[in-house]
C-alpha positions as CSV (number, residue, x, y, z in Angstrom):
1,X,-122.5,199.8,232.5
2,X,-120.0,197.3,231.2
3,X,-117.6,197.7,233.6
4,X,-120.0,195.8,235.7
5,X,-121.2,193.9,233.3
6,X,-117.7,193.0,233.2
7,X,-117.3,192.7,237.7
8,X,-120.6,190.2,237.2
9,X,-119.0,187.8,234.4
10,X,-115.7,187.7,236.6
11,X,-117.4,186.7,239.7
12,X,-119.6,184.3,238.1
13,X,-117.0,182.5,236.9
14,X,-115.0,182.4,240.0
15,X,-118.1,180.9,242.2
16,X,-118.2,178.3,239.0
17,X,-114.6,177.6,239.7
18,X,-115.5,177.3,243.2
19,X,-118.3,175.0,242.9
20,X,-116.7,172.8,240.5
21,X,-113.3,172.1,242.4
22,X,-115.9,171.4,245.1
23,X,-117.4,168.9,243.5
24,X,-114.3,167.2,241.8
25,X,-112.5,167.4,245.2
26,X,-110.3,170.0,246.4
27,X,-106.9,169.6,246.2
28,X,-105.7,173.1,247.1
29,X,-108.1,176.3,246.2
30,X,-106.2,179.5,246.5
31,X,-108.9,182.7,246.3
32,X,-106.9,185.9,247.1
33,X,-103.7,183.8,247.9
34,X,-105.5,182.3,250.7
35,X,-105.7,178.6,251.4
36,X,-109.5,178.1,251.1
37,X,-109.4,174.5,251.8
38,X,-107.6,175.0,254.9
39,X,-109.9,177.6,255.9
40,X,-113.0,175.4,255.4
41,X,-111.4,172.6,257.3
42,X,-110.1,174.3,260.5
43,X,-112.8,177.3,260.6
44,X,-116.1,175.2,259.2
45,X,-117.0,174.2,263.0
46,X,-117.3,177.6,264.1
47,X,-119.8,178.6,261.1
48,X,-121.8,175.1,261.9
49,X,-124.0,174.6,264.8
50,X,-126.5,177.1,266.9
51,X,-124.4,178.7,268.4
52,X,-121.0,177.6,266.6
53,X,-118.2,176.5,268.4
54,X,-115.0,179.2,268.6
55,X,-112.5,179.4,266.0
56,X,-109.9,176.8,266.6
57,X,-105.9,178.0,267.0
58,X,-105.5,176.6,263.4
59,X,-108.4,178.5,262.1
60,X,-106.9,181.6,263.7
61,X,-103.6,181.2,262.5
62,X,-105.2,180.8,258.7
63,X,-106.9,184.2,259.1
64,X,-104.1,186.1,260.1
65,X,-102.5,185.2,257.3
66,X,-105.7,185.6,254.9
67,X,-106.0,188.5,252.2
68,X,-109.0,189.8,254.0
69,X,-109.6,192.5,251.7
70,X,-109.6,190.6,248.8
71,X,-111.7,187.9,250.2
72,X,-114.2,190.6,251.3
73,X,-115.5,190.8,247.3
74,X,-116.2,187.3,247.4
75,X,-118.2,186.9,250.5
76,X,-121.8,187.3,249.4
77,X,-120.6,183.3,247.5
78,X,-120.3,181.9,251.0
79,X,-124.4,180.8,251.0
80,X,-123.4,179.1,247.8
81,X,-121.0,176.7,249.4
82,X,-123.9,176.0,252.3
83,X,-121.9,178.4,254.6
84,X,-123.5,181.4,257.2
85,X,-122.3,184.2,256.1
86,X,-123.0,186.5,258.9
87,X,-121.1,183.3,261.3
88,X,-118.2,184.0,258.8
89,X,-118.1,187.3,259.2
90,X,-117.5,186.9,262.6
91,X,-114.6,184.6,262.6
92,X,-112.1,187.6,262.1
93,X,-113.1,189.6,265.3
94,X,-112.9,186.6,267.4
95,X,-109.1,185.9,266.0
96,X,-108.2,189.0,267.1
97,X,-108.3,190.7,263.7
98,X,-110.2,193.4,262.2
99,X,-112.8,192.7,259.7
100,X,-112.4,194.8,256.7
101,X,-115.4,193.5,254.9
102,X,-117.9,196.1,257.5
């Protein structure tokens, strides 16, 4: 029991994180050694609109070098930053990369 007690503190304060550099401006945001900014500014167009548009080359290129697996115990915080997460989880397939969060 308080070994998640533990997992829920940890993640709690890492959405806080999140949500505060979001709000002060974000500079860089590096989750899992991933470049989170860049991902939101190259992959947010194909998460937005119905239906989304594809991932750009520049999206692409920041998922193939993403920690996947890592980023995979954070994605239920996507809604929190106004993001679809079932859109996001999509984004990997259509890069050509296999989605380790299913």
């Amino acid at each position: 029991m308080a070994s998640f007690k533990s997992n829920v503190i940890a993640l709690w304060m890492v959405a806080m994180f999140l949500t505060m550099t979001t709000m002060e401006g974000i500079k860089v945001v590096a989750v899992c050694n991933t470049d989170m900014k860049g991902i939101n500014n190259q992959c947010y167009s194909a998460v937005a609109g119905n239906p989304p548009s594809p991932p750009s080359m520049q999206c692409c290129n920041l998922i193939q070098q993403a920690d996947l697996p890592c980023l995979c115990k954070y994605k239920y915080l996507l809604y929190t930053l106004g993001v679809d997460v079932k859109k996001a989880m999509e984004i990997p397939g259509k890069c050509g990369k296999q989605n380790p969060c299913y």
